[in-house]
DSSP file (Angstrom, degrees, kcal/mol; ACC not computed):
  #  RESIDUE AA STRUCTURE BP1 BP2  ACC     N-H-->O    O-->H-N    N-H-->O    O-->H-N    TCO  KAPPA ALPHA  PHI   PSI    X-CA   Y-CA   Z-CA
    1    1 A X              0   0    0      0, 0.0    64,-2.6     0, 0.0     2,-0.7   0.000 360.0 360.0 360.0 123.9   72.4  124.2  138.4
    2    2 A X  E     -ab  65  91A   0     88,-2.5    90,-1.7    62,-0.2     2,-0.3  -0.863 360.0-142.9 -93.0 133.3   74.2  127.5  138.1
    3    3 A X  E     -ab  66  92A   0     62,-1.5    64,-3.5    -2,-0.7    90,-0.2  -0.722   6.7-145.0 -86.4 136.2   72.0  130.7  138.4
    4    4 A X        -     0   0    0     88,-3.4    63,-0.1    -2,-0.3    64,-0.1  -0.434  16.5-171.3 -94.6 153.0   72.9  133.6  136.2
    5    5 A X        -     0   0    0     -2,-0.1    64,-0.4    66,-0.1    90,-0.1   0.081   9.5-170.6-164.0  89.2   72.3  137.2  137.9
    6    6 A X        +     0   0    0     88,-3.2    64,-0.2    62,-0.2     2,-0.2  -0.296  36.2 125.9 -62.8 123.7   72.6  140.3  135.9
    7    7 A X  B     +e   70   0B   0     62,-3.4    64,-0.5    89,-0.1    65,-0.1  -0.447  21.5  84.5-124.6-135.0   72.4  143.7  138.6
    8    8 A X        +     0   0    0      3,-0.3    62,-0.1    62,-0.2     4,-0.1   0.532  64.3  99.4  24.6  19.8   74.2  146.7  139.6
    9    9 A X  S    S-     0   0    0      2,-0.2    -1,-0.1    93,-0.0    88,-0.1  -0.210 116.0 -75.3-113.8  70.0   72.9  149.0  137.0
   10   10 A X  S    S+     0   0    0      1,-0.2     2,-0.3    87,-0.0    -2,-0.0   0.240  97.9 119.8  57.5  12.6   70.3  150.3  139.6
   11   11 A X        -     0   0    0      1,-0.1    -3,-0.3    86,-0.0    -2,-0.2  -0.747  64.3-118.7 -48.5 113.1   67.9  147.5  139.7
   12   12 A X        -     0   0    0     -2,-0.3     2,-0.4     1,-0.1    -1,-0.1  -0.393  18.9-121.7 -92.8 168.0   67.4  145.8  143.0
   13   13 A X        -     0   0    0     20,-0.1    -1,-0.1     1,-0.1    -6,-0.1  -0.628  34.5-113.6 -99.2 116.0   68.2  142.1  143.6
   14   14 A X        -     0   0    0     -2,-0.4     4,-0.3     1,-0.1    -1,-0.1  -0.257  18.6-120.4 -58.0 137.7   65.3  140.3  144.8
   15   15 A X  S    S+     0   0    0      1,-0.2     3,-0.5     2,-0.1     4,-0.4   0.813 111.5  49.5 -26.7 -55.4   65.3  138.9  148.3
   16   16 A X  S >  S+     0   0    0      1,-0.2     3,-2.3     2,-0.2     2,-1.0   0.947  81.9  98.6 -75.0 -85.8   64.9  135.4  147.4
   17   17 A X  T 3  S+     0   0    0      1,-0.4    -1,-0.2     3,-0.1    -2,-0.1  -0.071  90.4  36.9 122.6 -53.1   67.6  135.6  144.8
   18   18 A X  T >  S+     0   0    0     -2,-1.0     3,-0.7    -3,-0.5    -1,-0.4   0.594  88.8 122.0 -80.0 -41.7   70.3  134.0  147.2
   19   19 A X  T <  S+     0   0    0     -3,-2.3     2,-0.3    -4,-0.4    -3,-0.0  -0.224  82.7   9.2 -49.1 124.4   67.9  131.4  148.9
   20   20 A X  T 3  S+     0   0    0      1,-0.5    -1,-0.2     2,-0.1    44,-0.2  -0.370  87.9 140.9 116.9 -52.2   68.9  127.9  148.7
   21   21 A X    <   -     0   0    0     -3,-0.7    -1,-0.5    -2,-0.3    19,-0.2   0.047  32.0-172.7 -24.7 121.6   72.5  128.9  147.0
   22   22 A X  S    S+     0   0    0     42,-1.6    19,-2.6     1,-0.2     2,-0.3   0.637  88.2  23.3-105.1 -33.2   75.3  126.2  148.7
   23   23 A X  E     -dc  41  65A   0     41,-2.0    43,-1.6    17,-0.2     2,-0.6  -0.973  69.0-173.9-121.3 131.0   78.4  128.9  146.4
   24   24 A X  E     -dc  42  66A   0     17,-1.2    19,-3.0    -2,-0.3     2,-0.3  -0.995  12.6-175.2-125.6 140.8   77.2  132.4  145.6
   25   25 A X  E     +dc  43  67A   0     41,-4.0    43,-2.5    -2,-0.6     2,-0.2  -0.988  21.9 111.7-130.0 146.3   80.2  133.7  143.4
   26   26 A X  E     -d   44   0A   0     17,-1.8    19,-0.7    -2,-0.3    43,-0.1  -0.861  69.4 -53.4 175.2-175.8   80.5  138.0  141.9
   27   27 A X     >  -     0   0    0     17,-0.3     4,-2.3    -2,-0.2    19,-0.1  -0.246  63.2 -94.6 -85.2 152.6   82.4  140.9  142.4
   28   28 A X  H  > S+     0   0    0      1,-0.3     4,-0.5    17,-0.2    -1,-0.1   0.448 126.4  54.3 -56.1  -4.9   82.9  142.4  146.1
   29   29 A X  H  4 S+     0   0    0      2,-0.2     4,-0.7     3,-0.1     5,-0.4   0.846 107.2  49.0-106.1 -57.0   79.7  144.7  145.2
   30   30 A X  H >4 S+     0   0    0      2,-0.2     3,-4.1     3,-0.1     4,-0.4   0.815 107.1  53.8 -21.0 -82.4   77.6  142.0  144.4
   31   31 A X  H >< S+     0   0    0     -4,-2.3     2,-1.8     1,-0.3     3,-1.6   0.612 112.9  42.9 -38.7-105.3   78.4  140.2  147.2
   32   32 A X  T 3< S+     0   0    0     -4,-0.5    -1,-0.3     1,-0.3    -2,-0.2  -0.018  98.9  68.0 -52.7  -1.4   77.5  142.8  149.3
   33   33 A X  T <  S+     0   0    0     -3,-4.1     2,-1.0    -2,-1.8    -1,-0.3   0.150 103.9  54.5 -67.7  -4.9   74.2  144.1  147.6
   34   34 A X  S <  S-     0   0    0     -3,-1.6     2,-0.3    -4,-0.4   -19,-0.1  -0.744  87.5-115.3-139.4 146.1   72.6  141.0  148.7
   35   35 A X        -     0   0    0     -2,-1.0     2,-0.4     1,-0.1   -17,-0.2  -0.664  34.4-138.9 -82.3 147.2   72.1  139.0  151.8
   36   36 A X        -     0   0    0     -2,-0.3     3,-0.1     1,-0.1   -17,-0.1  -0.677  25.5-104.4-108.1 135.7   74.0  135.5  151.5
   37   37 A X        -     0   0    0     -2,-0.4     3,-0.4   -19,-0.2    -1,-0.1  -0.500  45.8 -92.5 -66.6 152.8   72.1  132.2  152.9
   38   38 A X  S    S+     0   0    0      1,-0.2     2,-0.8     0, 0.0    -1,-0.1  -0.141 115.3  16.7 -51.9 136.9   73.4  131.0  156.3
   39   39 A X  S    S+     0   0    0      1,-0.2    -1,-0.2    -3,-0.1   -17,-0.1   0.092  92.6 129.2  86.3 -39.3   76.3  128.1  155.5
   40   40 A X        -     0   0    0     -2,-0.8   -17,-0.2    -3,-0.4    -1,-0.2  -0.104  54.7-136.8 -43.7 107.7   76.7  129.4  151.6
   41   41 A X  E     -d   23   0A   0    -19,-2.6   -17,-1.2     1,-0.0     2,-0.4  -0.555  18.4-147.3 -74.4 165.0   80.6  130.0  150.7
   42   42 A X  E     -d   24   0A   0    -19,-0.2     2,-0.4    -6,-0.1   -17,-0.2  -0.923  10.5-160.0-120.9 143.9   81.3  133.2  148.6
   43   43 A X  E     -d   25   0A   0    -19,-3.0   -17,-1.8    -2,-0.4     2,-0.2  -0.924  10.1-153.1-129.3 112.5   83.9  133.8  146.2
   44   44 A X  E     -d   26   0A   0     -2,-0.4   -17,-0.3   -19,-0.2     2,-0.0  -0.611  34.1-123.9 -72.8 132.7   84.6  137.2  145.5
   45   45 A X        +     0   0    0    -19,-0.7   -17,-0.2    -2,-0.2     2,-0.1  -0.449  53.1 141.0 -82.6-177.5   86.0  136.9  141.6
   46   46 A X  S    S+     0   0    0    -19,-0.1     2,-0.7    -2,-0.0    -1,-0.1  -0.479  70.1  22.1-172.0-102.0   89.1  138.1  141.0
   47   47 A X  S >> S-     0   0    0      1,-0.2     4,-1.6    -2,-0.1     3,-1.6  -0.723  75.2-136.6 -98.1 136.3   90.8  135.8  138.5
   48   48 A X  H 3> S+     0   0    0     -2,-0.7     4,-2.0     1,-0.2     5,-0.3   0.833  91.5  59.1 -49.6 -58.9   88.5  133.6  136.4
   49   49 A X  H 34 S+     0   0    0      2,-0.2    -1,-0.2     1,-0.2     5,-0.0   0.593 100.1  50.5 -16.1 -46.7   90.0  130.4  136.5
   50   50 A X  H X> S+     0   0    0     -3,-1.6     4,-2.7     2,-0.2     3,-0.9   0.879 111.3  55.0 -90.3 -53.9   90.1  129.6  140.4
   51   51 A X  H 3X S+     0   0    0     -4,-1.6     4,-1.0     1,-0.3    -2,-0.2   0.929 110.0  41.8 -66.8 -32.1   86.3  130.4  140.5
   52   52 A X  H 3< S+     0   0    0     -4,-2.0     4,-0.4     2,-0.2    -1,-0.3   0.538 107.1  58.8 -82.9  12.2   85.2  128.2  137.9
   53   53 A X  H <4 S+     0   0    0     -3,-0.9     4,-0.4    -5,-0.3    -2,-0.2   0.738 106.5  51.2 -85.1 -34.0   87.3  125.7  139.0
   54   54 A X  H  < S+     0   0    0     -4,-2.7    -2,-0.2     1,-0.2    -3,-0.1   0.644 109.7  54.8 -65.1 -19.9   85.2  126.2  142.3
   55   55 A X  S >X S+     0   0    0     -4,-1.0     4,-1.3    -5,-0.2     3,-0.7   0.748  99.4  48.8 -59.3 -51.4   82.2  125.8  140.4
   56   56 A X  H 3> S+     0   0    0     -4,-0.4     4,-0.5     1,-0.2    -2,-0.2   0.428 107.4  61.7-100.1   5.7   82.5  122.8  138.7
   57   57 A X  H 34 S+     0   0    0     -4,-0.4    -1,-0.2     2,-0.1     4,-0.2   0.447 116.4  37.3 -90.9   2.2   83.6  121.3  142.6
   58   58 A X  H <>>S+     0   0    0     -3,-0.7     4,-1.7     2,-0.1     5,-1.4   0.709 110.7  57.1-122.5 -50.5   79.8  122.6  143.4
   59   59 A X  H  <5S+     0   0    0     -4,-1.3    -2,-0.1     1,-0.2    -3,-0.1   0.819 105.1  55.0 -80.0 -30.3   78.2  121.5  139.9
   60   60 A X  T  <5S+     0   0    0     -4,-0.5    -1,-0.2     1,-0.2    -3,-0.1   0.961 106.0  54.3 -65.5 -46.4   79.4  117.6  140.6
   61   61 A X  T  45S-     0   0    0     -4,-0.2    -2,-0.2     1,-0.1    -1,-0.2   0.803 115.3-124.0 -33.0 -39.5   77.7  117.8  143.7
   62   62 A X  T  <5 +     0   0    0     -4,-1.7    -3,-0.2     1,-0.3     2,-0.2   0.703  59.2 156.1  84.2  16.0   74.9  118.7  142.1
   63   63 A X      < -     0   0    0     -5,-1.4     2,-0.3     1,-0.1    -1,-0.3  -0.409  48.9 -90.7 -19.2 125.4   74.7  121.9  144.3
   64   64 A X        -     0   0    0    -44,-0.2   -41,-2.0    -2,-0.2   -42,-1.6  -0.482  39.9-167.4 -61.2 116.5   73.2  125.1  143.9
   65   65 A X  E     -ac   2  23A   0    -64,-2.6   -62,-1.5    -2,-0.3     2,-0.4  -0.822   6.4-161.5-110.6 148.6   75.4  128.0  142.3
   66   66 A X  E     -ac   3  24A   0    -43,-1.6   -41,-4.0    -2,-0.5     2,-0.4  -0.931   5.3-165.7-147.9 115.1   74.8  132.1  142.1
   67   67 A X  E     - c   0  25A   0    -64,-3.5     2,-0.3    -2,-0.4   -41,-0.2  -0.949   4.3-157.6 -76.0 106.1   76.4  133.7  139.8
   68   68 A X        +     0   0    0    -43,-2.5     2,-0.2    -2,-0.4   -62,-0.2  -0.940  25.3 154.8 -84.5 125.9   76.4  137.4  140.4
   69   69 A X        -     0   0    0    -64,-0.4   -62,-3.4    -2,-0.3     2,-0.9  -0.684  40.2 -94.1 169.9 153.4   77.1  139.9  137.2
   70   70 A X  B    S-e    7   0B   0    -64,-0.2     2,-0.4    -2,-0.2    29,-0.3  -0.694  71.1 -49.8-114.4 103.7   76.5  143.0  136.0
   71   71 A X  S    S+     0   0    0     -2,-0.9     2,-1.9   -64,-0.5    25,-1.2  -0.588 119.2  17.9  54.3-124.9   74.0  143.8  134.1
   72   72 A X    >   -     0   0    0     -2,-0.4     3,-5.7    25,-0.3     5,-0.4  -0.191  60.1-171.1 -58.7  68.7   73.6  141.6  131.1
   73   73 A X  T 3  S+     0   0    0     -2,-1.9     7,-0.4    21,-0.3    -1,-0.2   0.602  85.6  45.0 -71.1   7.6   75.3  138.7  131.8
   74   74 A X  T 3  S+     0   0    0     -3,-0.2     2,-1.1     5,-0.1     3,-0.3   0.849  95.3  84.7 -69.9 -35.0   75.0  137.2  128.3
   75   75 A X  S <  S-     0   0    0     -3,-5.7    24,-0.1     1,-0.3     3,-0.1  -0.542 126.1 -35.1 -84.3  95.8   75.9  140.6  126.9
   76   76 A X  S    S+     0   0    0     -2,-1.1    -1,-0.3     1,-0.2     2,-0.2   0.797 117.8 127.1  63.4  10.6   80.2  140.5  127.0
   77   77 A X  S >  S-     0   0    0     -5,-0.4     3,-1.9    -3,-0.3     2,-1.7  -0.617  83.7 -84.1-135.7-160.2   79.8  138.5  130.0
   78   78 A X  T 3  S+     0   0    0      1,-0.3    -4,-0.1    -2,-0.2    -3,-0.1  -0.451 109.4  78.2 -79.1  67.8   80.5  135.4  132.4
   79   79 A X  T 3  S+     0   0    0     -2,-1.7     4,-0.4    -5,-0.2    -1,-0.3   0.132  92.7  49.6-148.4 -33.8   77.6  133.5  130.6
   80   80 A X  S <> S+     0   0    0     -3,-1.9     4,-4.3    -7,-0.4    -2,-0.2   0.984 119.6  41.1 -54.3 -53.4   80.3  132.7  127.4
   81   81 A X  T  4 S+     0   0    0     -4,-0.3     4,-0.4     1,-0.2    -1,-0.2   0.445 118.1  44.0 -91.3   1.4   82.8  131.4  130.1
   82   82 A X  T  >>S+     0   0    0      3,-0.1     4,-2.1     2,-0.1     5,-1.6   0.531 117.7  42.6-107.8 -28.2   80.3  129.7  132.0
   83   83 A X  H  >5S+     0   0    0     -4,-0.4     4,-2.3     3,-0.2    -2,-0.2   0.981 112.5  54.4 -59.0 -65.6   78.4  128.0  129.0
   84   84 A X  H  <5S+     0   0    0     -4,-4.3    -1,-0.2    -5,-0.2    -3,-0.2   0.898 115.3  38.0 -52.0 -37.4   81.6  127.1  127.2
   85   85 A X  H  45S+     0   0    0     -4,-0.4    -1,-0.2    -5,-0.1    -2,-0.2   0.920 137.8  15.3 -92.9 -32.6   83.0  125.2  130.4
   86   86 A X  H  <5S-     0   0    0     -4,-2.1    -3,-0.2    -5,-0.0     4,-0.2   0.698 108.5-117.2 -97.9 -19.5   79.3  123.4  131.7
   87   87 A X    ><< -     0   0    0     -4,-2.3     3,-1.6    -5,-1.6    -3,-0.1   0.294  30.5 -81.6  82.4 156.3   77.3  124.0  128.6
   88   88 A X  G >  S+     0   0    0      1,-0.3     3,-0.7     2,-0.1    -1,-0.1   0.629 118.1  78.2 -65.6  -6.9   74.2  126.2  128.4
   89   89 A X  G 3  S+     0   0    0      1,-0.2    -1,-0.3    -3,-0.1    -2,-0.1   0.885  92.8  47.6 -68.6 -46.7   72.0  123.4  129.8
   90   90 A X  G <  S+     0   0    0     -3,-1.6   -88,-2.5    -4,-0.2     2,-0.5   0.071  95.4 105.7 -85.0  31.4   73.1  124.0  133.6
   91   91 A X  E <   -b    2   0A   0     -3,-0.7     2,-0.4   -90,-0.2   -88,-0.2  -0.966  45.6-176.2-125.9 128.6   72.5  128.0  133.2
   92   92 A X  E     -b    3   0A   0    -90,-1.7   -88,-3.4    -2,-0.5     2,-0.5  -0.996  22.0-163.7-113.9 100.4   69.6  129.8  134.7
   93   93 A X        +     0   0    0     -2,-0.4     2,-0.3   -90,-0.2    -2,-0.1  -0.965  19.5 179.3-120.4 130.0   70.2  133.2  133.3
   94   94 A X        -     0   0    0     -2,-0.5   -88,-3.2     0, 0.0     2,-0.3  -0.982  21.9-156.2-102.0  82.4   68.4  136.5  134.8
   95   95 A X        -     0   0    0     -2,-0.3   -23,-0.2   -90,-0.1     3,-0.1  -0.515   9.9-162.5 -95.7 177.5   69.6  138.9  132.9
   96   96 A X        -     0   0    0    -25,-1.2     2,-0.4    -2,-0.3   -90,-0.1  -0.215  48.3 -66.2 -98.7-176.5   69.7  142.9  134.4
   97   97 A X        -     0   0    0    -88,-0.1   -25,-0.3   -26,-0.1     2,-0.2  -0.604  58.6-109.3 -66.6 133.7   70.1  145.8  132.0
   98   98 A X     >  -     0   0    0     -2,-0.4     4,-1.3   -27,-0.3     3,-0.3  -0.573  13.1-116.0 -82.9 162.4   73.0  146.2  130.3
   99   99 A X  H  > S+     0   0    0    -29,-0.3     4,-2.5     1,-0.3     3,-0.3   0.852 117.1  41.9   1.6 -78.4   75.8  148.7  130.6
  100  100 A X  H  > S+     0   0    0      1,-0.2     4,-2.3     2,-0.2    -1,-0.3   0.919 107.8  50.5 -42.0 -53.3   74.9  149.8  127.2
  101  101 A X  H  > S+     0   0    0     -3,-0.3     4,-0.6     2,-0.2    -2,-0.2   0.795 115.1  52.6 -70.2 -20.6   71.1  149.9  127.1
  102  102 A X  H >X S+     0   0    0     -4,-1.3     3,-4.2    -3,-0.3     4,-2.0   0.911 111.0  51.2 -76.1 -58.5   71.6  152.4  130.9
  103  103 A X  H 3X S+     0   0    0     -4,-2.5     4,-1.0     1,-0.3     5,-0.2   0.732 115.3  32.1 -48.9 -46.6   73.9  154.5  129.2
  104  104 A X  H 3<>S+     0   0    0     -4,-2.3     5,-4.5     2,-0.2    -1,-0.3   0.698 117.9  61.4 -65.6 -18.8   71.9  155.5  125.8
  105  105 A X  H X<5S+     0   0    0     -3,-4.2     3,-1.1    -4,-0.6    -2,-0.2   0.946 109.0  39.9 -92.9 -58.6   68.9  155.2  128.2
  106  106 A X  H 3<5S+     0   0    0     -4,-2.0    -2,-0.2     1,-0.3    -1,-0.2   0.702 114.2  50.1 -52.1 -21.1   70.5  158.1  130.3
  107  107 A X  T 3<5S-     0   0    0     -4,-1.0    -1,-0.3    -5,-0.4    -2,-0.2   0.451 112.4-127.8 -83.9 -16.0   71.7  160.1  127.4
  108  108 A X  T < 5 +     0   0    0     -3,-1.1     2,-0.6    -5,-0.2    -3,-0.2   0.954  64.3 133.8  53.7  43.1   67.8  159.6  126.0
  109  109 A X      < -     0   0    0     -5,-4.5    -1,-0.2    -6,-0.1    -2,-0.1  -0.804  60.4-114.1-135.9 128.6   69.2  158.3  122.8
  110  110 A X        -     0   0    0     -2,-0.6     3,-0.1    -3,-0.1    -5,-0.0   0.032  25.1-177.6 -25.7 140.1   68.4  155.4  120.5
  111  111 A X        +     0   0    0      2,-0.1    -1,-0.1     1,-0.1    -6,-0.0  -0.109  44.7 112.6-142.3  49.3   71.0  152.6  120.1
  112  112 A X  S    S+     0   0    0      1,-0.2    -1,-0.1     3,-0.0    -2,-0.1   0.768  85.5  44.5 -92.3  -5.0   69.7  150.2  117.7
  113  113 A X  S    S+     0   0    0     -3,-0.1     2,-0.5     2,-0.0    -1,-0.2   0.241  92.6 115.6-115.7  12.0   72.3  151.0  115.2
  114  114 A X        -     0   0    0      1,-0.1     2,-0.6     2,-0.0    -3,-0.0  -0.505  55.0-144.8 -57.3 126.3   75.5  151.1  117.8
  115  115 A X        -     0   0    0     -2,-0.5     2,-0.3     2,-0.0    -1,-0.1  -0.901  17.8-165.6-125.9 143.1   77.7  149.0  117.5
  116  116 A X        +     0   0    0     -2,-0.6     2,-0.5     2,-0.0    -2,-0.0  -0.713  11.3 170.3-120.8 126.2   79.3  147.9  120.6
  117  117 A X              0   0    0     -2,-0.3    -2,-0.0     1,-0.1     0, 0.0  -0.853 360.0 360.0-130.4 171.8   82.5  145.9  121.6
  118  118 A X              0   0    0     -2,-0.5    -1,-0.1     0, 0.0    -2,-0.0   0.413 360.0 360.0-136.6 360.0   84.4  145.1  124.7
């Protein structure tokens, strides 16, 4: 099972979050917002490819994955590229606020008629 796990837009990452996780893979912030279980490799991304290829050496096991993301990881994020390559069945998605929803939310303005690309 891979675990989904939208943060960093100032929500904190539960404790437990990490428990149990044999690959916890995100961006160098992630990683370092969160305590890692004892034994658990990290993969810092960088380029997409080499970490889902590390992934699917963890998902044959039948292993535990944590995905770390930022904010909404359905929303424009690793949740296409992780769906498309394992299919949506081996996703456990938590998503955070998104990027979008902080920003309008800090501005104190609606955004149900934005429309938003990446």
């Amino acid at each position: 099972m891979i675990t989904v796990v939208g943060t960093g837009t100032g929500a904190p990452l539960a404790e437990d979050v990490a428990a149990g996780a044999a690959l916890v893979v995100g961006g160098r912030r992630h990683l370092d917002a969160v305590r890692l279980p004892a034994g658990a490799e990290r993969i810092v991304l960088g380029p997409l490819a080499p970490a889902l290829d590390a992934i699917a050496g963890y998902v044959a096991k039948e292993l535990p994955v944590l995905v770390l993301a930022s904010g909404d990881p359905g929303f424009f994020g690793i949740v296409r590229a992780l769906a498309e390559r394992f299919g949506p069945e081996h996703l456990a998605v938590r998503p955070g606020v998104s990027s979008v929803a902080t920003a309008f939310a800090r501005l104190g303005l609606p955004w149900d008629d934005a429309l938003v690309v990446s």
